[in-house]
C-alpha positions, 0 to 999 in steps of 0.5 A: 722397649722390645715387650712394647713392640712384641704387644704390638706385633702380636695386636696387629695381628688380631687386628683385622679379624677384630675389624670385623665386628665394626665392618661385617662385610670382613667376614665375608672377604675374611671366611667367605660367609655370606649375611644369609648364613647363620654361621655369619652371627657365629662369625661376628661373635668371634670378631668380638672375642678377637677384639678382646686379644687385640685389645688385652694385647694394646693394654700388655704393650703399656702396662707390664702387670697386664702381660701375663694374663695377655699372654694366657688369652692371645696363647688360647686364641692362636694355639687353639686355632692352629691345633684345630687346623691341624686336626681337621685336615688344614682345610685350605680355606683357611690357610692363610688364618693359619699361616698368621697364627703361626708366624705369631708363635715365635713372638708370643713365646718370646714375649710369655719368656719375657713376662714369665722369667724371674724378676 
């Protein structure tokens, strides 16, 4: 029961950028990008990708032969963020972005052991 719940932890999390693609006004509460901005496409692509780690994070929740894969894609998403973050000098715009991936960390490591330990 706790793979189900640590899936849908790590979801929500994905959740409100992935919202985005749906209501782009997000991304300008979310990054402050406004429409007129050509990043903003840039932006509402990125809401795509996100939906596709919400998404292979709902199916990890119900299908234990997808958690591994789930793992390698949520894992490329948020540690690439945080060490990008880190490498561009924390830019406090996007703090609050950062903060989230890394209160995630520890749950997506507990649930990588979990789909990687031996049977």
């Amino acid at each position: 029961m706790l793979q189900p719940i640590l899936w849908f932890l790590l979801a929500a999390l994905h959740a409100l950028p992935a919202f985005a693609l749906f209501r782009p006004s997000n991304l300008t509460s979310l990054y402050g990008i406004t429409p007129d901005n050509p990043l903003f496409l840039l932006m509402q692509h990125r809401a795509a990708l996100f939906l596709a780690v919400f998404l292979a994070c709902l199916w990890a929740a119900f299908d234990p032969s997808s958690r591994r894969l789930a793992v390698v894609v949520t894992a490329v998403s948020m540690i690439a963020f945080i060490v990008l973050y880190f490498a561009k000098g924390s830019p406090p715009a996007l703090k609050q972005i950062a903060m989230a991936d890394l209160i995630g960390v520890p749950v997506l490591a507990l649930a990588a052991w979990l789909a990687f330990r031996p049977a």
